[in-house]
mmCIF file of the N, C-alpha and C atoms, coordinates in Angstrom:
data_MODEL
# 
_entry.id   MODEL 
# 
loop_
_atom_site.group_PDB 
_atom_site.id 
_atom_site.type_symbol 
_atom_site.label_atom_id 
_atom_site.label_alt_id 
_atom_site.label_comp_id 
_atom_site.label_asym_id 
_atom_site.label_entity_id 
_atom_site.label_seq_id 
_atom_site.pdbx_PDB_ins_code 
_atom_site.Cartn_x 
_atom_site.Cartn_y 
_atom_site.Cartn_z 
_atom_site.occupancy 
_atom_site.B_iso_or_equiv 
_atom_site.pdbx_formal_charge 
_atom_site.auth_seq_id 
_atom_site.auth_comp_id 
_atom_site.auth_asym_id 
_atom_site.auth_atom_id 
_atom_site.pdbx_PDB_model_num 
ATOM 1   N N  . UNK A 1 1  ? 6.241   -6.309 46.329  1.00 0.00 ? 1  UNK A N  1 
ATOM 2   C CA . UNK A 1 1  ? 6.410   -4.954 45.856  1.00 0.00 ? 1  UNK A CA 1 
ATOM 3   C C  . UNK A 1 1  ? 7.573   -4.875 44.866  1.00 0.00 ? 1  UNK A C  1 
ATOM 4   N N  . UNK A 1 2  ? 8.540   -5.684 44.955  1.00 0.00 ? 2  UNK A N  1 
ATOM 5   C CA . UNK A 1 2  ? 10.285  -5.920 44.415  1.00 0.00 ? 2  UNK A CA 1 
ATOM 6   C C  . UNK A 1 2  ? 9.427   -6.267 42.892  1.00 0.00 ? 2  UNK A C  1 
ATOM 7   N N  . UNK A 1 3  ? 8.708   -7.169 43.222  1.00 0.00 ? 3  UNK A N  1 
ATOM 8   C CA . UNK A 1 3  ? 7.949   -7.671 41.411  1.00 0.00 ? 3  UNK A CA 1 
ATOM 9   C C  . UNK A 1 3  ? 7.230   -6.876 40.893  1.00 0.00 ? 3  UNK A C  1 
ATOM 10  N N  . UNK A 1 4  ? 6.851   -6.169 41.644  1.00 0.00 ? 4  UNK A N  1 
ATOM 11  C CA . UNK A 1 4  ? 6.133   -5.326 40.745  1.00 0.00 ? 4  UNK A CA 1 
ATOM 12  C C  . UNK A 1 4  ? 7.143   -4.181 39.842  1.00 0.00 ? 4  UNK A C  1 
ATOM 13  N N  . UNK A 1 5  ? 7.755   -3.397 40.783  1.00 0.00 ? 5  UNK A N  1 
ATOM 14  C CA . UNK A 1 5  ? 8.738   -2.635 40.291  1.00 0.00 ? 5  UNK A CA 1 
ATOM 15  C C  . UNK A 1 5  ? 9.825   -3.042 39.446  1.00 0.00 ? 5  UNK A C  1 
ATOM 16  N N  . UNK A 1 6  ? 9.910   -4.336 39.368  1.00 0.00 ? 6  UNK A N  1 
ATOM 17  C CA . UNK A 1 6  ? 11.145  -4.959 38.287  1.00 0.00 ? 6  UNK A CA 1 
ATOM 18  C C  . UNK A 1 6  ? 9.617   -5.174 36.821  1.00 0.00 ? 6  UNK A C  1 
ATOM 19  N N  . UNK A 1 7  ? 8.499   -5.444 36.571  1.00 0.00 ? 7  UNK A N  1 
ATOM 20  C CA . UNK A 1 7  ? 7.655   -5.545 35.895  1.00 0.00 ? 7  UNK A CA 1 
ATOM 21  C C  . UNK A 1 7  ? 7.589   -4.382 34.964  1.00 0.00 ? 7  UNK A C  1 
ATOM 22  N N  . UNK A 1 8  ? 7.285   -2.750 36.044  1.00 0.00 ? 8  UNK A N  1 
ATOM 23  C CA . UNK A 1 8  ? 6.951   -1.697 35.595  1.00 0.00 ? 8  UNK A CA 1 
ATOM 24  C C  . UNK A 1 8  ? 8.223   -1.260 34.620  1.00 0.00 ? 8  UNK A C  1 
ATOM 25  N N  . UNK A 1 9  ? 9.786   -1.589 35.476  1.00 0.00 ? 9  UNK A N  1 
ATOM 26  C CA . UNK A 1 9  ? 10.850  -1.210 34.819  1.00 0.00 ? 9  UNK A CA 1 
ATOM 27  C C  . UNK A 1 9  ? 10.452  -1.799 33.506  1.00 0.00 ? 9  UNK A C  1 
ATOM 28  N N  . UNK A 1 10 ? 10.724  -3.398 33.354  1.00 0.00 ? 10 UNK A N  1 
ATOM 29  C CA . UNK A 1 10 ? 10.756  -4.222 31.662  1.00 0.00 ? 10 UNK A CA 1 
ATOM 30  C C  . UNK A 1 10 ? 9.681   -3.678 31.093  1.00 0.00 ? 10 UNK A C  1 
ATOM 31  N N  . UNK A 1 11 ? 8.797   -3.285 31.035  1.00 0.00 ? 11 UNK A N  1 
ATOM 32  C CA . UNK A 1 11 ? 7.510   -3.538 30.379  1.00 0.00 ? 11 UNK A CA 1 
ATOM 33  C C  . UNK A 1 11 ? 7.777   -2.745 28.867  1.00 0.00 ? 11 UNK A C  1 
ATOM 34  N N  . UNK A 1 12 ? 8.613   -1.220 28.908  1.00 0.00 ? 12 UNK A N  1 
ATOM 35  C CA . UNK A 1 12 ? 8.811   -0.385 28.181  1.00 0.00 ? 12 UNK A CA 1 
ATOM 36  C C  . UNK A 1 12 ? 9.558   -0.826 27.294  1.00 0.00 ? 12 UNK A C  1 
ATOM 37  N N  . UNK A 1 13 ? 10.838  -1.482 28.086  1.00 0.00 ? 13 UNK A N  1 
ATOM 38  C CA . UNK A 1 13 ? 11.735  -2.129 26.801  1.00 0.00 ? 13 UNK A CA 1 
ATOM 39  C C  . UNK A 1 13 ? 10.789  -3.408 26.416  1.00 0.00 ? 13 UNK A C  1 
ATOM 40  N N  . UNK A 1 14 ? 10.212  -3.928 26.611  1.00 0.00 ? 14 UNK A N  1 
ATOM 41  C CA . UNK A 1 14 ? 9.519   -5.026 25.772  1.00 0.00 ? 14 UNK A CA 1 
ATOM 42  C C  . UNK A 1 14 ? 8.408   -4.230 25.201  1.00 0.00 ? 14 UNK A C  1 
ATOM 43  N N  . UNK A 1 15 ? 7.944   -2.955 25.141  1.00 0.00 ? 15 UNK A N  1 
ATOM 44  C CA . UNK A 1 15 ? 7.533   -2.826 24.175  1.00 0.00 ? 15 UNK A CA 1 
ATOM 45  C C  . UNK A 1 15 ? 7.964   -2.081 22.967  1.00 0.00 ? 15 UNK A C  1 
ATOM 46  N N  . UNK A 1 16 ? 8.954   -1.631 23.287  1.00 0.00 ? 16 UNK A N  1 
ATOM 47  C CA . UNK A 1 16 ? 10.038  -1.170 22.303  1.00 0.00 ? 16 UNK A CA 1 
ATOM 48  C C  . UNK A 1 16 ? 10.350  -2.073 21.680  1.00 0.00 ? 16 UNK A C  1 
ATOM 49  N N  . UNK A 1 17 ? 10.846  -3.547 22.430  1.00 0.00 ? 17 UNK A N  1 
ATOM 50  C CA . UNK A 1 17 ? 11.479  -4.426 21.616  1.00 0.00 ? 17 UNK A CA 1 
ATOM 51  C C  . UNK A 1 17 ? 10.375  -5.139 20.528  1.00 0.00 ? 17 UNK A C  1 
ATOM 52  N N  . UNK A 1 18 ? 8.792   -4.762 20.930  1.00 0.00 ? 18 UNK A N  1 
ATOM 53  C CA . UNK A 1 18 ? 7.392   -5.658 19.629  1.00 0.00 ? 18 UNK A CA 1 
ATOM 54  C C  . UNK A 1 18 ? 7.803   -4.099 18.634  1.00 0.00 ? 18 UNK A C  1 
ATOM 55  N N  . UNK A 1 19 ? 7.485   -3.338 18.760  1.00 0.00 ? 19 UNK A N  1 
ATOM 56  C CA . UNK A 1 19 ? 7.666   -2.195 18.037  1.00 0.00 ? 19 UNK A CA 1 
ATOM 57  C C  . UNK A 1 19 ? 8.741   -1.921 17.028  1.00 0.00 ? 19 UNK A C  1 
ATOM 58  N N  . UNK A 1 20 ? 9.310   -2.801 17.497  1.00 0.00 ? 20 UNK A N  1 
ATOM 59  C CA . UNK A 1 20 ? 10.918  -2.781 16.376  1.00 0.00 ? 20 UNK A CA 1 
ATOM 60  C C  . UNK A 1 20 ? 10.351  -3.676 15.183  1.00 0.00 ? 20 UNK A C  1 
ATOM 61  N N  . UNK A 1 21 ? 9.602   -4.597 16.052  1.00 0.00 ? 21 UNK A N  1 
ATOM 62  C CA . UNK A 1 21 ? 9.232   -6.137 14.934  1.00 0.00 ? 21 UNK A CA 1 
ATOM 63  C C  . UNK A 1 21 ? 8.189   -5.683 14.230  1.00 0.00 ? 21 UNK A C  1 
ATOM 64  N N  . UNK A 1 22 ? 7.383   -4.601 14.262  1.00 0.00 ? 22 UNK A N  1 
ATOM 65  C CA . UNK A 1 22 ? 5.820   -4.305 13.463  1.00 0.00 ? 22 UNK A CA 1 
ATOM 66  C C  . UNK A 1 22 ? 6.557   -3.849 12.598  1.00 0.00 ? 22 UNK A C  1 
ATOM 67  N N  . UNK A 1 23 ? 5.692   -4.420 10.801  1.00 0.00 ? 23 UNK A N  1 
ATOM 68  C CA . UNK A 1 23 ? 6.435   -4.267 9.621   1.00 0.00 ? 23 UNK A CA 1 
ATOM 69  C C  . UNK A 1 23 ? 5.975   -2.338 9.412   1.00 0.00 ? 23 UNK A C  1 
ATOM 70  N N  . UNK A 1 24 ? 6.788   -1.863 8.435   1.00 0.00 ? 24 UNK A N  1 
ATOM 71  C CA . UNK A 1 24 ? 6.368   -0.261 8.615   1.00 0.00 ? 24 UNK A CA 1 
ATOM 72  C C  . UNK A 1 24 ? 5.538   -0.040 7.096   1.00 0.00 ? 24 UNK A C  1 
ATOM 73  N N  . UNK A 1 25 ? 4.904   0.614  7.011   1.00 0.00 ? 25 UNK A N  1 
ATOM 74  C CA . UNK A 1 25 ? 3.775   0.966  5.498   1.00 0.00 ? 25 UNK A CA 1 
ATOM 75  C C  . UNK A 1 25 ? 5.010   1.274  4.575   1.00 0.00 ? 25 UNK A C  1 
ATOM 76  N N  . UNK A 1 26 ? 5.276   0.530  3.194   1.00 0.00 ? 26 UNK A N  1 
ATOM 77  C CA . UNK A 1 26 ? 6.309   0.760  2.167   1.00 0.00 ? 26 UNK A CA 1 
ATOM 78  C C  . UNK A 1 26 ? 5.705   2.291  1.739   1.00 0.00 ? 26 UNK A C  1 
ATOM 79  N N  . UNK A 1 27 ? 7.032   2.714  0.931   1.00 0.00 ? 27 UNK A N  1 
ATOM 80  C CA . UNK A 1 27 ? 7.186   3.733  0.156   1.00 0.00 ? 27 UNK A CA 1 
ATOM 81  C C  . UNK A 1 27 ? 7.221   3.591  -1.224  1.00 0.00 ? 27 UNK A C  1 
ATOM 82  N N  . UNK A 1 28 ? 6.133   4.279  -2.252  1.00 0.00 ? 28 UNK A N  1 
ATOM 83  C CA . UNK A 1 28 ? 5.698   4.234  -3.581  1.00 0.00 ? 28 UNK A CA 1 
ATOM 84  C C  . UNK A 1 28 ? 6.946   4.535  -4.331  1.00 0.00 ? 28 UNK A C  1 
ATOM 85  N N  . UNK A 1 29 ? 7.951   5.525  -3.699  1.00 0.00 ? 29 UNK A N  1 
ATOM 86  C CA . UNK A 1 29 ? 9.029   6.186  -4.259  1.00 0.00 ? 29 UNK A CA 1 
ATOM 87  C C  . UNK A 1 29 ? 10.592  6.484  -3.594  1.00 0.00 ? 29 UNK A C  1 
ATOM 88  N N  . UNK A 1 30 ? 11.314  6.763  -4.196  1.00 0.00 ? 30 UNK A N  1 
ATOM 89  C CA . UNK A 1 30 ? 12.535  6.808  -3.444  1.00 0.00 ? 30 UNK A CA 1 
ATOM 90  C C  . UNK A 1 30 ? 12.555  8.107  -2.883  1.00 0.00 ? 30 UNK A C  1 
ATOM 91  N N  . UNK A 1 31 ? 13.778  8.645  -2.516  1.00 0.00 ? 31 UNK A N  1 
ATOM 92  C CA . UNK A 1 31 ? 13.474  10.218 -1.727  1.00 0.00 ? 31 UNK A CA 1 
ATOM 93  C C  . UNK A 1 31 ? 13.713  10.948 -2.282  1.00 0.00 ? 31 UNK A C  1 
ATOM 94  N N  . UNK A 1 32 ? 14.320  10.930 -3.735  1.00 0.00 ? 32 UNK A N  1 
ATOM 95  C CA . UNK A 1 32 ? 13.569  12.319 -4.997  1.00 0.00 ? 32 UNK A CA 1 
ATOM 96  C C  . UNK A 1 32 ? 12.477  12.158 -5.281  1.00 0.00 ? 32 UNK A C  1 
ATOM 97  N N  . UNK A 1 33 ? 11.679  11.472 -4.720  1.00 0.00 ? 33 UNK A N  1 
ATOM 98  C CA . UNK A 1 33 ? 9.995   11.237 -5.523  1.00 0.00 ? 33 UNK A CA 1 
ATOM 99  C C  . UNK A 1 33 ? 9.987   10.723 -6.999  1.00 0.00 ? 33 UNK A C  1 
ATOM 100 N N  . UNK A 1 34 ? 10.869  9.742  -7.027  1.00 0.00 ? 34 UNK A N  1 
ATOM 101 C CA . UNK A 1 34 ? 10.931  9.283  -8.345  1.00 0.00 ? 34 UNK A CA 1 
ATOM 102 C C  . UNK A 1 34 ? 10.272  7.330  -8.352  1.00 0.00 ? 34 UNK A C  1 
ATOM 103 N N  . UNK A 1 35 ? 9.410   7.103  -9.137  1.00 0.00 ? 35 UNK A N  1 
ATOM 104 C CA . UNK A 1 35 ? 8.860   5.895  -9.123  1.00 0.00 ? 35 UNK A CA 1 
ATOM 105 C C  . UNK A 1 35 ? 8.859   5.315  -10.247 1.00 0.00 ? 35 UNK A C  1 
ATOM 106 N N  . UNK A 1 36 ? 8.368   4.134  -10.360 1.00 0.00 ? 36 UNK A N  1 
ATOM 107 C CA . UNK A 1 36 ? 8.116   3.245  -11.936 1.00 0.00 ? 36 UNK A CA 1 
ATOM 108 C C  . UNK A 1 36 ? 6.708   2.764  -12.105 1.00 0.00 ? 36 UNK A C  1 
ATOM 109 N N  . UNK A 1 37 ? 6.046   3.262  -12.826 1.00 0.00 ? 37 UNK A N  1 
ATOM 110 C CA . UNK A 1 37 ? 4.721   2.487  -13.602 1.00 0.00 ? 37 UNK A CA 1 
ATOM 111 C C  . UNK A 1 37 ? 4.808   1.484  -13.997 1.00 0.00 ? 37 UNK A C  1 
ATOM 112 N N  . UNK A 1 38 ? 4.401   0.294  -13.793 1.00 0.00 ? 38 UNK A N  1 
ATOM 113 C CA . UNK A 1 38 ? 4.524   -0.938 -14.263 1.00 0.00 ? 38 UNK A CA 1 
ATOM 114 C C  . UNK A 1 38 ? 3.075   -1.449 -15.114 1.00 0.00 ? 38 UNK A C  1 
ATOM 115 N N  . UNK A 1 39 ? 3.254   -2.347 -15.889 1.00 0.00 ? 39 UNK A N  1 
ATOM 116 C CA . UNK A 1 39 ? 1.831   -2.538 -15.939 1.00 0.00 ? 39 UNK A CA 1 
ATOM 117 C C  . UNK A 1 39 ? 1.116   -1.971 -17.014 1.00 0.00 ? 39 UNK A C  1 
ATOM 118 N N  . UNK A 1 40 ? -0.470  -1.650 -17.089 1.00 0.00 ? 40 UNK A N  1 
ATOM 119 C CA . UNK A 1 40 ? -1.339  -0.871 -18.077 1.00 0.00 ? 40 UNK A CA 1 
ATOM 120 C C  . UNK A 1 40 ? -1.352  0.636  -17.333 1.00 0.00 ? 40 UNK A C  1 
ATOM 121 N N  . UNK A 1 41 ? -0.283  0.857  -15.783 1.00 0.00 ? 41 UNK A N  1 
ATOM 122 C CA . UNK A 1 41 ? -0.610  2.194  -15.795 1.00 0.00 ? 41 UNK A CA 1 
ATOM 123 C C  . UNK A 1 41 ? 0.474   3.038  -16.461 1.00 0.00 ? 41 UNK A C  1 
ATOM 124 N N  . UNK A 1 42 ? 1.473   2.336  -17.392 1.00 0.00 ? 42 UNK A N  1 
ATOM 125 C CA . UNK A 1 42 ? 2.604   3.354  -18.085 1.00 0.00 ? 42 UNK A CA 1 
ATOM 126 C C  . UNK A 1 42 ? 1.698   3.484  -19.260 1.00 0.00 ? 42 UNK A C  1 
ATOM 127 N N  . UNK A 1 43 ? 0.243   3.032  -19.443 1.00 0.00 ? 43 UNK A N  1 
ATOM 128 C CA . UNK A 1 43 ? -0.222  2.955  -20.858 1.00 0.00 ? 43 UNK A CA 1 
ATOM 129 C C  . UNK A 1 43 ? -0.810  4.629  -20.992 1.00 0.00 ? 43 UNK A C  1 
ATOM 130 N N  . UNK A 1 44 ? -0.960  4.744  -22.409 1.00 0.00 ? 44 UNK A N  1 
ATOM 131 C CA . UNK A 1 44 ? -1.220  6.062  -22.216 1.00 0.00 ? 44 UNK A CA 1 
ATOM 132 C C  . UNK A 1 44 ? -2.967  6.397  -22.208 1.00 0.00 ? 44 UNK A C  1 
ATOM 133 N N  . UNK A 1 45 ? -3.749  6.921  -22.030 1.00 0.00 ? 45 UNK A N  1 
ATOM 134 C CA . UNK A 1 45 ? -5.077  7.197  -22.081 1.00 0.00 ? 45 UNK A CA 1 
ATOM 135 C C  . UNK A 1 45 ? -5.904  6.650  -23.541 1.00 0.00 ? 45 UNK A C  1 
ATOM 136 N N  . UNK A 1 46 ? -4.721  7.293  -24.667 1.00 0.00 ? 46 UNK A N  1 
ATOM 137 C CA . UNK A 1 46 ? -5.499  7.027  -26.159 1.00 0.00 ? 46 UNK A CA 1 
ATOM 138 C C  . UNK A 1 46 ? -5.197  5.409  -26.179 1.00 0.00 ? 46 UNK A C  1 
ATOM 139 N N  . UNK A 1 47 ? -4.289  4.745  -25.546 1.00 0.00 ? 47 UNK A N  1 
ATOM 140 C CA . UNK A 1 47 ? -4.139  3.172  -25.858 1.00 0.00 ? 47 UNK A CA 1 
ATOM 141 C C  . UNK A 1 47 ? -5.129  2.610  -25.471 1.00 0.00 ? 47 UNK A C  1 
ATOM 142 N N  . UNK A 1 48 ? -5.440  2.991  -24.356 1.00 0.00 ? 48 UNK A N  1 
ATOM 143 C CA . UNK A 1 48 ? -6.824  2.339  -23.517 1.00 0.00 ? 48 UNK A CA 1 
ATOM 144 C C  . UNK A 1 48 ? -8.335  1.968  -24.422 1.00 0.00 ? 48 UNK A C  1 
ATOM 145 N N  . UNK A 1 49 ? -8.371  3.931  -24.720 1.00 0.00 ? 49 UNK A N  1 
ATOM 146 C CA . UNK A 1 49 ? -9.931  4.534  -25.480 1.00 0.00 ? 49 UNK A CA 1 
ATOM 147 C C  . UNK A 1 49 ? -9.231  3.321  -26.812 1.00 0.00 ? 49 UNK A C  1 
ATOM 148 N N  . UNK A 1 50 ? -8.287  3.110  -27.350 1.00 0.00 ? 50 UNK A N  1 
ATOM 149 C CA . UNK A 1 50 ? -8.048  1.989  -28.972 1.00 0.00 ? 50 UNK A CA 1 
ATOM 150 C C  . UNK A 1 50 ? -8.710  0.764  -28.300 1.00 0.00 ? 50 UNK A C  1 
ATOM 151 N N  . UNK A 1 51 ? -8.121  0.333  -27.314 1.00 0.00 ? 51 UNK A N  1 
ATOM 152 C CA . UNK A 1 51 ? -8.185  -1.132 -26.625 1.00 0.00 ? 51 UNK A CA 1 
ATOM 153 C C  . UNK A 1 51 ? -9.627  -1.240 -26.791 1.00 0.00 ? 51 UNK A C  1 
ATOM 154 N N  . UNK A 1 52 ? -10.392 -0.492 -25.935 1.00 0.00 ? 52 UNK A N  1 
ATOM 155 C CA . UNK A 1 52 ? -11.416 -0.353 -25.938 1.00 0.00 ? 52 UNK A CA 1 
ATOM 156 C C  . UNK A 1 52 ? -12.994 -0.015 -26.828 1.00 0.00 ? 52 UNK A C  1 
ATOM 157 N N  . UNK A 1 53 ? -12.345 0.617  -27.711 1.00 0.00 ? 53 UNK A N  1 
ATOM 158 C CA . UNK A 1 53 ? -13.580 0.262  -29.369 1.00 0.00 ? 53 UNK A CA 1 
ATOM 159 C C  . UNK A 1 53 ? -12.908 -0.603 -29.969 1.00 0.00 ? 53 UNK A C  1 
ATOM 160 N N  . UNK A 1 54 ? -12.066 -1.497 -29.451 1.00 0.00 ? 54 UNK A N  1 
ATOM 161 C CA . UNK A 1 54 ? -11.828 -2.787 -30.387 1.00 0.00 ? 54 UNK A CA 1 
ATOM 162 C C  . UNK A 1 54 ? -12.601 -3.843 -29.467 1.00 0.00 ? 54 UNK A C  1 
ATOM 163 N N  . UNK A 1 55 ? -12.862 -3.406 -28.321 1.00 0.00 ? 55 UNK A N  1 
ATOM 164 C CA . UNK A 1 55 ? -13.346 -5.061 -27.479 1.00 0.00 ? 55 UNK A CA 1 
ATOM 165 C C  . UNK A 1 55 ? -12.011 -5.517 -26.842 1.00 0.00 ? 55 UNK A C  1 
ATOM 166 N N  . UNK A 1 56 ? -11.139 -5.284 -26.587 1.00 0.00 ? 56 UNK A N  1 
ATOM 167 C CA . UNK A 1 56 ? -9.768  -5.345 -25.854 1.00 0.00 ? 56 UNK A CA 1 
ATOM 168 C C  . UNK A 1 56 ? -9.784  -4.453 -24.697 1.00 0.00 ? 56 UNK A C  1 
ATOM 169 N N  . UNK A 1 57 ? -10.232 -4.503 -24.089 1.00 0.00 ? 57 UNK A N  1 
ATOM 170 C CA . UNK A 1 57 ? -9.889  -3.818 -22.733 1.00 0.00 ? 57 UNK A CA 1 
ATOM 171 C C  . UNK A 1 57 ? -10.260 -4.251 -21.562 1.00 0.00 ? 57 UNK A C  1 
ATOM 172 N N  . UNK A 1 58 ? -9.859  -5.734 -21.526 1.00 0.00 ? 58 UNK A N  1 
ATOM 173 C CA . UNK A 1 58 ? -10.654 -6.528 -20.430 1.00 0.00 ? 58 UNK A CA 1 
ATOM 174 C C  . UNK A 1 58 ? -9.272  -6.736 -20.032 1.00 0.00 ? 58 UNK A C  1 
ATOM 175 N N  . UNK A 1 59 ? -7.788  -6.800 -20.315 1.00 0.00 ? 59 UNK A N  1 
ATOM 176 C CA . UNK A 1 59 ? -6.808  -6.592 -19.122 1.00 0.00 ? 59 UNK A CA 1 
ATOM 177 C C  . UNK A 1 59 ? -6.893  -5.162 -18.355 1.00 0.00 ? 59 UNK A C  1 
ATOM 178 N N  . UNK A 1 60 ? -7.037  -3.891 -19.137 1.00 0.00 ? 60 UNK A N  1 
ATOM 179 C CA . UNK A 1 60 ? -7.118  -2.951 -18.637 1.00 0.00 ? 60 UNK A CA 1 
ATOM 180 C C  . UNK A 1 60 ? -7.934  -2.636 -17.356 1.00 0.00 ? 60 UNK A C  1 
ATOM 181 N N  . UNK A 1 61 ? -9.278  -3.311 -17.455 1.00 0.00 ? 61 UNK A N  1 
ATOM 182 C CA . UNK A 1 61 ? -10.145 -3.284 -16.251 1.00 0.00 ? 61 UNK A CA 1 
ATOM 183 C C  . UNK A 1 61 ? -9.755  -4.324 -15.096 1.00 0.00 ? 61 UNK A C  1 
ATOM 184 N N  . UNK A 1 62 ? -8.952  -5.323 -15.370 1.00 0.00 ? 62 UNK A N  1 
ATOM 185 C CA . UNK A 1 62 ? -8.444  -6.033 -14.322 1.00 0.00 ? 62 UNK A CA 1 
ATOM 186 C C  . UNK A 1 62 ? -7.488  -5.309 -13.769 1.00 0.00 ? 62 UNK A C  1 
ATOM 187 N N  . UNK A 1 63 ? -6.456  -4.290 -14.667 1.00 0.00 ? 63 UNK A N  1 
ATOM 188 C CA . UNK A 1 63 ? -5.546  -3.360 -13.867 1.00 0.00 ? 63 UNK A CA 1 
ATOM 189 C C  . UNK A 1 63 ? -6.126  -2.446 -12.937 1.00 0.00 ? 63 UNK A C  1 
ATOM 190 N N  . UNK A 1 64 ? -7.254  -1.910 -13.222 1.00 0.00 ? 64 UNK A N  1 
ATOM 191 C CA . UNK A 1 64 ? -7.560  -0.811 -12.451 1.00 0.00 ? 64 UNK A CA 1 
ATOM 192 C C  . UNK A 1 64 ? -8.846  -0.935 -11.508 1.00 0.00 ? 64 UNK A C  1 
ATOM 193 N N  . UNK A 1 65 ? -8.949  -2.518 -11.666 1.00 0.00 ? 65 UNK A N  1 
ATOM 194 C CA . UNK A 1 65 ? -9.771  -3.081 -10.393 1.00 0.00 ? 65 UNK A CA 1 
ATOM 195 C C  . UNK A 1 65 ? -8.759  -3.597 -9.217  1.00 0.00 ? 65 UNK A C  1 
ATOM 196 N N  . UNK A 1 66 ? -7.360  -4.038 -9.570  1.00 0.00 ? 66 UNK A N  1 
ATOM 197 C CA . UNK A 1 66 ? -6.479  -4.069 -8.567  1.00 0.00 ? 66 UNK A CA 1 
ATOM 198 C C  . UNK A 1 66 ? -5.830  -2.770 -8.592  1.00 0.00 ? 66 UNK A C  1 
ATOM 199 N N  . UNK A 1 67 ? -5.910  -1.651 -8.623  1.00 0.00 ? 67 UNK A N  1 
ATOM 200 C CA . UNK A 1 67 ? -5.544  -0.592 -8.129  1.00 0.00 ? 67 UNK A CA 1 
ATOM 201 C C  . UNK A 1 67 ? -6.476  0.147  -7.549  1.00 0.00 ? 67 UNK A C  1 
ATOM 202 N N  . UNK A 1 68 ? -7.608  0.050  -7.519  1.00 0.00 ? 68 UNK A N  1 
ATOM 203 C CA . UNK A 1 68 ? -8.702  0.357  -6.754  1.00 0.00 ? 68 UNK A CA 1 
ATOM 204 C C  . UNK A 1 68 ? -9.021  -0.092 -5.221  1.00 0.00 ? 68 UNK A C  1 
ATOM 205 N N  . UNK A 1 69 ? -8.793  -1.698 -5.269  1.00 0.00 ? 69 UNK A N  1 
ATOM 206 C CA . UNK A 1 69 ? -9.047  -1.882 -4.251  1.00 0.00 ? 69 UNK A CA 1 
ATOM 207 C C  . UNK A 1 69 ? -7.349  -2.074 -3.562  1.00 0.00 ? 69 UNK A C  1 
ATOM 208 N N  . UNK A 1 70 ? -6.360  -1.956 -3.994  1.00 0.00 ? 70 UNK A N  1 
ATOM 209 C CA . UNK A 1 70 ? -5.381  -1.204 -3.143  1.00 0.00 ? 70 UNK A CA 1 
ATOM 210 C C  . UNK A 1 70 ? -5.582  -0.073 -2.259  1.00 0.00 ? 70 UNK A C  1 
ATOM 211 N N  . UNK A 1 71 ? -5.962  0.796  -3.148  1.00 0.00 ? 71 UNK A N  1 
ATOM 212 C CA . UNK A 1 71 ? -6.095  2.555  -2.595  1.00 0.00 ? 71 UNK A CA 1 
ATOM 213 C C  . UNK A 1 71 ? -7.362  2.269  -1.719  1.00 0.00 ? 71 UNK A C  1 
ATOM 214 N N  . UNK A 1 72 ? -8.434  1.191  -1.898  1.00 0.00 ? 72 UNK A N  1 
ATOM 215 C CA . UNK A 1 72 ? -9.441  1.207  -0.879  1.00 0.00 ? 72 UNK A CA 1 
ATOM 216 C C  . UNK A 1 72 ? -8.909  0.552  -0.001  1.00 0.00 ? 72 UNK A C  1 
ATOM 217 N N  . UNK A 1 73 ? -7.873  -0.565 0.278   1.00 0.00 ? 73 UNK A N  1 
ATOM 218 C CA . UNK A 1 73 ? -7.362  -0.709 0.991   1.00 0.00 ? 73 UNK A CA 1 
ATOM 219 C C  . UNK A 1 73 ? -6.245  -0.306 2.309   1.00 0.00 ? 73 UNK A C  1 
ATOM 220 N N  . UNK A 1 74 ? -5.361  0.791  1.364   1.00 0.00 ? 74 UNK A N  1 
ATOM 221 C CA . UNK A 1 74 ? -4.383  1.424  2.189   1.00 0.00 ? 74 UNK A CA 1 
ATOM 222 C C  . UNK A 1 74 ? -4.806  3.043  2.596   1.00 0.00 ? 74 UNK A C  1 
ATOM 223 N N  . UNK A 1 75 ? -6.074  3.698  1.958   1.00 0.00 ? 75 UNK A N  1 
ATOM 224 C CA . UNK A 1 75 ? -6.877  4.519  2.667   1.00 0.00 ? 75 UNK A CA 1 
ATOM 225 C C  . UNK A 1 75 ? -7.290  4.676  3.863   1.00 0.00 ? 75 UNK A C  1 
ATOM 226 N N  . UNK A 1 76 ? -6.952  5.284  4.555   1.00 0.00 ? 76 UNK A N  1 
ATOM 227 C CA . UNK A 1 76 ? -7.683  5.899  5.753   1.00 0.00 ? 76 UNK A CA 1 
ATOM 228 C C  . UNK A 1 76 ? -9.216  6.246  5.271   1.00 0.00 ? 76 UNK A C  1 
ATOM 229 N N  . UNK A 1 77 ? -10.367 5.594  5.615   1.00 0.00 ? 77 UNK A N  1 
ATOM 230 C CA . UNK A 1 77 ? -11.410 5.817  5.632   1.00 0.00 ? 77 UNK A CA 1 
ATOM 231 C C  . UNK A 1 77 ? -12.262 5.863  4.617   1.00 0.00 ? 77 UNK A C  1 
ATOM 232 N N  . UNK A 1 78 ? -11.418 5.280  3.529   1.00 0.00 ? 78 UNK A N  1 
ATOM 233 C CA . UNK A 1 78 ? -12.523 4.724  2.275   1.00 0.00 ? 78 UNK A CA 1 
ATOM 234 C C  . UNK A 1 78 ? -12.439 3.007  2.381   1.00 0.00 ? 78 UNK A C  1 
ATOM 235 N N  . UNK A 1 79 ? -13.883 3.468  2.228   1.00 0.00 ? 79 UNK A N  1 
ATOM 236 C CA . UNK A 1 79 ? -14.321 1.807  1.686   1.00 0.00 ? 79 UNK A CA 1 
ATOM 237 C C  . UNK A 1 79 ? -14.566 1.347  0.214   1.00 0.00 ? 79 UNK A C  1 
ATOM 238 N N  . UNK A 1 80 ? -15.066 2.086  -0.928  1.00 0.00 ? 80 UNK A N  1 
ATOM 239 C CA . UNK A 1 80 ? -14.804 1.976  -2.010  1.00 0.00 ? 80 UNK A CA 1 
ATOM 240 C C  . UNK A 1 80 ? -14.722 3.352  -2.637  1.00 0.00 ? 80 UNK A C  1 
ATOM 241 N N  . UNK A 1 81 ? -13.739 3.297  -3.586  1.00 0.00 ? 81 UNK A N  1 
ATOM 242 C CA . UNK A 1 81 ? -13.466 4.438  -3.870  1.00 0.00 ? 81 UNK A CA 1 
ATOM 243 C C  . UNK A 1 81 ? -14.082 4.914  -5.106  1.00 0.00 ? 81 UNK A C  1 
# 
């Protein structure tokens, strides 16, 4: 009965203590809501539509195929977006 009740006591702090160790979901921005565009997304819309009736816009679609399946990734309940 002594083991059991010394079990029930630890159990809480050991799971407090895995809970400390689970990594936490990052933040896009600091706590003014201020962030940085990196990339083809600081580009502006008309750079793209140029890129693009020239036949240049095959980095652009690699940018926004890895930002796609980010957001399908870190979504709650989309699978493709």
């Amino acid at each position: 009965m002594r083991h059991l009740t010394q079990r029930t006591t630890r159990m809480p702090w050991v799971v407090m203590l895995l809970l400390c160790c689970v990594p936490l979901a990052g933040q896009g921005s600091d706590a003014k809501g201020n962030y940085v565009a990196l990339g083809f997304g600081s580009e502006s819309c008309q750079t793209f539509l140029q890129a693009r009736s020239n036949g240049l816009d095959l980095p652009y679609r690699h940018w926004v195929t890895g930002y796609l399946i980010a957001v399908n990734k870190l979504t709650k309940d989309t699978v493709d977006m």
